[in-house]
N, C-alpha and C positions, 0 to 999 in steps of 0.2 A: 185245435188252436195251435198257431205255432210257435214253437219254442223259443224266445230269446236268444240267443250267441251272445254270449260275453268275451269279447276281443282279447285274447291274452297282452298283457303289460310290459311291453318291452325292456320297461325301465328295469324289471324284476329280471330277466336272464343274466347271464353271463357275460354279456356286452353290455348290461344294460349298469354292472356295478365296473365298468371302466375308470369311472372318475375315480370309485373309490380305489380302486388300485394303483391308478397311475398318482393319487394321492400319497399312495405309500411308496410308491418310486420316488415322488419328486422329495419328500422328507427325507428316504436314503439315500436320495441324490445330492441335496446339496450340504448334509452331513457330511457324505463322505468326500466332496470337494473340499468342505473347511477341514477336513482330515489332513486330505491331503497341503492343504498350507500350511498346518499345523507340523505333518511331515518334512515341506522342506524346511520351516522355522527351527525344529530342534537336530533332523537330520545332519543338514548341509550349514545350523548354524546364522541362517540367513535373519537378522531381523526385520521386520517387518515395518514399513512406515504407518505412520497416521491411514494413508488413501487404504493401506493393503486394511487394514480395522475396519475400515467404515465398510468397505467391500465385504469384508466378513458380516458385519453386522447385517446388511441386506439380504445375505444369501442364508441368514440364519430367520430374519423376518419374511424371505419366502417361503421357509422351508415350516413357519411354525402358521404361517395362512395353509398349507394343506395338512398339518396338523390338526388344524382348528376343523377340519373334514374325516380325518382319520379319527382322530376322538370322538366324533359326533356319533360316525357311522359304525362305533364299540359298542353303542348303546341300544343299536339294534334298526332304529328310526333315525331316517336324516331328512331334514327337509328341503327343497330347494335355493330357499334363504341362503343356511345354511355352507350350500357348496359357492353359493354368488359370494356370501362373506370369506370364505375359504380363499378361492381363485380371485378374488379383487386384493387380501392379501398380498397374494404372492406378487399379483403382477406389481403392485406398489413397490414391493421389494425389488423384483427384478429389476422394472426402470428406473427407479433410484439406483442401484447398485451399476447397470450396465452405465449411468451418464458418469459414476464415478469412477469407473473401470475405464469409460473412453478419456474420462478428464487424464488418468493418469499415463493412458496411452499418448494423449495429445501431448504431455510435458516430455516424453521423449523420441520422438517423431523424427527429429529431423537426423539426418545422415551422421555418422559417428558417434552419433547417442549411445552409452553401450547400454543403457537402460536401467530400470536398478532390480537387484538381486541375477541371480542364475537363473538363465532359462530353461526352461522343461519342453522337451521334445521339441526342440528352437522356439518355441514362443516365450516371455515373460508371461509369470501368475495372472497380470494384469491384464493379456492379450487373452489368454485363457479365457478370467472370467467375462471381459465383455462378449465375447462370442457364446458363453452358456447364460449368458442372462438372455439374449435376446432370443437365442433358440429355446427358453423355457417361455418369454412373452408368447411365441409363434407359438409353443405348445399348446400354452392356457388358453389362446385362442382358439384355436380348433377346437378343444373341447368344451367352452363355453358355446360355440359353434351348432354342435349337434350336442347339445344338454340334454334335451328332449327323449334321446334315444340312449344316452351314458350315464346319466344320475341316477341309480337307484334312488327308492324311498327307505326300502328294508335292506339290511344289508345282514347276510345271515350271521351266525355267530362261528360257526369252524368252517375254514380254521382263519377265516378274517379279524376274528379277536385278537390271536394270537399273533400273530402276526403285525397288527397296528399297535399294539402291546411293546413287542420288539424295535418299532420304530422307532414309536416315541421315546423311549429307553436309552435305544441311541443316540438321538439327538439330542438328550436331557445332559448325558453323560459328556458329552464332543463338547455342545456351548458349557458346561461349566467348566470343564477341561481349557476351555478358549479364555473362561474369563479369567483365569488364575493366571494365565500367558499374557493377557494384557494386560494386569495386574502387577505381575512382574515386572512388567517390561517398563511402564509406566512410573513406579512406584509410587509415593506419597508425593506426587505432582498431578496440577490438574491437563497439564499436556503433554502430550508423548513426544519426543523429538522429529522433527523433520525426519532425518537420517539416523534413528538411535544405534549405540554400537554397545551396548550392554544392557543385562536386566539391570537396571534403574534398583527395582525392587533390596536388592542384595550388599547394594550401596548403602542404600537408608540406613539400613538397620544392622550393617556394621561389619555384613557378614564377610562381604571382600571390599577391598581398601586399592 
């Protein structure tokens, strides 16, 4: 009688826990992007307007939809649900985040605009981020693309624990780091300035005059 052949599971190899990885990319990814505005905010002193928040905000809501895949896939089992809720996430974020990164490229567009804050490697933060929002859309596409062959089910435990461990940790550290900067910034007001040119925060409460 002949033997059965059980197809080995692609999903289980080393291409096959792609998502999960590039899950842990896209979390150090767009950490370390809000790192880096956080960088030029205290660096160069640069404050931040409303549009640059809510950009933050997005790229922090992308970045905790592949979280919600990295946490999963700690636990040893991930389902396919699962990475669809993960990556619908993020794209939410992305595209929200990229129409508010082009709204604030469109308010300085036209010729002589010197744009606002200091630009980074010639682009403004703003021109920055719409070009990594859409390049993380085209990403998530692709990999929702071929799922079939990148989602693991199991995802093993070393050293992928550790590792989505250290992510998350990161990113935990960065957004609360973020919220005490717009907390500042803001202070005991429910809107942040168009143009603010001080922590707000430090006024309130008496500390500079």
């Amino acid at each position: 009688m002949a033997t059965e052949t059980v197809p080995v599971r692609t999903t289980e190899t080393i291409a096959g826990q792609l998502q999960y990885w590039l899950a842990v990319l896209f979390v150090v990814g767009w950490t370390g992007v809000i790192c880096g505005g956080l960088g030029v905010q205290f660096g160069s002193w640069d404050y931040p307007c409303p549009l640059c928040m809510v950009q933050r905000m997005f790229m922090a809501l992308a970045a905790l939809g592949a979280a919600a895949i990295v946490r999963k896939g700690m636990t040893g089992v991930i389902a396919a649900r699962d990475y669809a809720m993960g990556w619908g996430l993020a794209i939410v974020g992305c595209v929200a985040g990229g129409f508010t990164s082009w709204r604030q490229t469109m308010l300085h567009i036209l010729p002589g605009d010197p744009g606002y804050g200091a630009p980074v490697l010639g682009l403004h933060l703003y021109v920055w981020a719409l070009i990594l929002f859409v390049a993380a859309i085209a990403t998530a596409g692709a990999l929702l693309s071929f799922s079939h062959g990148t989602a693991a089910r199991t995802i093993p435990a070393t050293p992928h624990r550790l590792i989505g461990l250290i992510a998350l940790w990161f990113l935990g550290i960065v957004l609360a780091i973020n919220l005490v900067a717009v907390f500042a910034l803001e202070g005991f007001h429910w809107f942040l300035p168009d143009d603010p040119s001080r922590y707000q925060l430090f006024y309130d409460l008496h500390i500079l005059s």
